[in-house]
C-alpha positions in Angstrom: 31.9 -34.4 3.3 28.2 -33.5 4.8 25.5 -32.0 2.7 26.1 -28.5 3.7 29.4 -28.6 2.1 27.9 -26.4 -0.8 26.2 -23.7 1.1 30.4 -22.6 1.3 32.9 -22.7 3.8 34.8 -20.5 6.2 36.4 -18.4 3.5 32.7 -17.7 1.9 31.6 -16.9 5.8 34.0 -14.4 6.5 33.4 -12.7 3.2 30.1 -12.4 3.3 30.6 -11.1 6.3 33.1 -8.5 5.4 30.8 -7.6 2.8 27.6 -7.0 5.1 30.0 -4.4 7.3 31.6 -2.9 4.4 27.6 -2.2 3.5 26.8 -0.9 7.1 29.5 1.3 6.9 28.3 2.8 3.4 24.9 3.3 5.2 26.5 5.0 8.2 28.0 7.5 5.8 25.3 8.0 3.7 23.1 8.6 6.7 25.4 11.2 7.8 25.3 12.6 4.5 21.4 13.6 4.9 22.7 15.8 7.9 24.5 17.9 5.4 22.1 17.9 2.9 19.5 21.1 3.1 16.1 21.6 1.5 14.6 25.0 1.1 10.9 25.4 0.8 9.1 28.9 0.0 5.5 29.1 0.6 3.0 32.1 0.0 4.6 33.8 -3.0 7.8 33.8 -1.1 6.7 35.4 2.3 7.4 32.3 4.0 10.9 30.2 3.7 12.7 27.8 5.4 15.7 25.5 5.1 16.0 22.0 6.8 18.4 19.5 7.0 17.8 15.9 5.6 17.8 14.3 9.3 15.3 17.1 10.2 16.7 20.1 11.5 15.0 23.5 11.0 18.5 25.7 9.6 16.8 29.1 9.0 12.7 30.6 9.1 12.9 33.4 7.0 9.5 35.8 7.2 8.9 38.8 5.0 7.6 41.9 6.8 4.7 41.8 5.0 3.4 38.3 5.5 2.5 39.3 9.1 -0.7 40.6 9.5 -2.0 41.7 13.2 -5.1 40.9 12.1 -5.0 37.8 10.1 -2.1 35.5 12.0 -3.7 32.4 11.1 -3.2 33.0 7.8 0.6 33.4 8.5 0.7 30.4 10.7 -1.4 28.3 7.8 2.0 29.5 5.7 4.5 28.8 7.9 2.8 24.9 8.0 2.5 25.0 4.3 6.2 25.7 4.5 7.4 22.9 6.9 5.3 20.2 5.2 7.0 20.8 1.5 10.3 20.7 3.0 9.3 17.2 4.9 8.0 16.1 1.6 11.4 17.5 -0.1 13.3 15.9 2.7 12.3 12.2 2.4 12.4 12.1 -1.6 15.9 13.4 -1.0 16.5 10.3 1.8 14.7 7.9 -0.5 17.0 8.7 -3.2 20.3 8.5 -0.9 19.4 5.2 1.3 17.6 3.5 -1.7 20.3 1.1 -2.0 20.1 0.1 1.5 16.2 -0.5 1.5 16.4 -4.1 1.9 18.6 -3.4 5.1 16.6 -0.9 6.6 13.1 -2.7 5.9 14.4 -6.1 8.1 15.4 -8.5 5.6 18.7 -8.7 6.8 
């Protein structure tokens, strides 16, 4: 017997190695679950709102009549950024929270 004999054999191989796809898969499906997941963010007392997917898509830009303002567009675009930024913020507490488990994965240690 050599001195490697308890680090485990074949069977021990191919099972760890069943279980390290059987874990990618569960990340594949979980990452495609953030492409169905939305976040909606309303800025400006509602006269900005916007709905993004979890993998980053803009879905919808909803702006109410009033909020635009000939004469004061920045302040609409300042809303509009306001907007986008809490649905970023929405969107990776939302991917934190679905590929937690797989942290160790996606950060290189395997």
């Amino acid at each position: 017997m050599g001195k490697f004999n308890n680090f485990g054999g074949g069977g021990n191989m191919q099972n760890l190695l069943r279980q390290a796809q059987k874990m990618q898969d569960e990340m594949l499906k979980a990452e495609q679950s953030l492409s169905e997941k939305q976040v909606t963010s309303s800025t400006g007392g509602g006269m900005v709102e916007l709905v993004m997917t979890c993998d980053h898509k803009l879905i919808s830009l909803k702006i109410k009549p009033e909020a635009v303002d000939p004469d004061d567009v920045e302040m609409l675009e300042d809303t509009i950024i306001a907007a986008f930024n809490e649905a970023s913020n929405l969107i990776e507490a939302t991917r934190k929270e679905v590929m937690g488990p797989f942290s160790a994965i996606t950060n290189g240690l395997f």
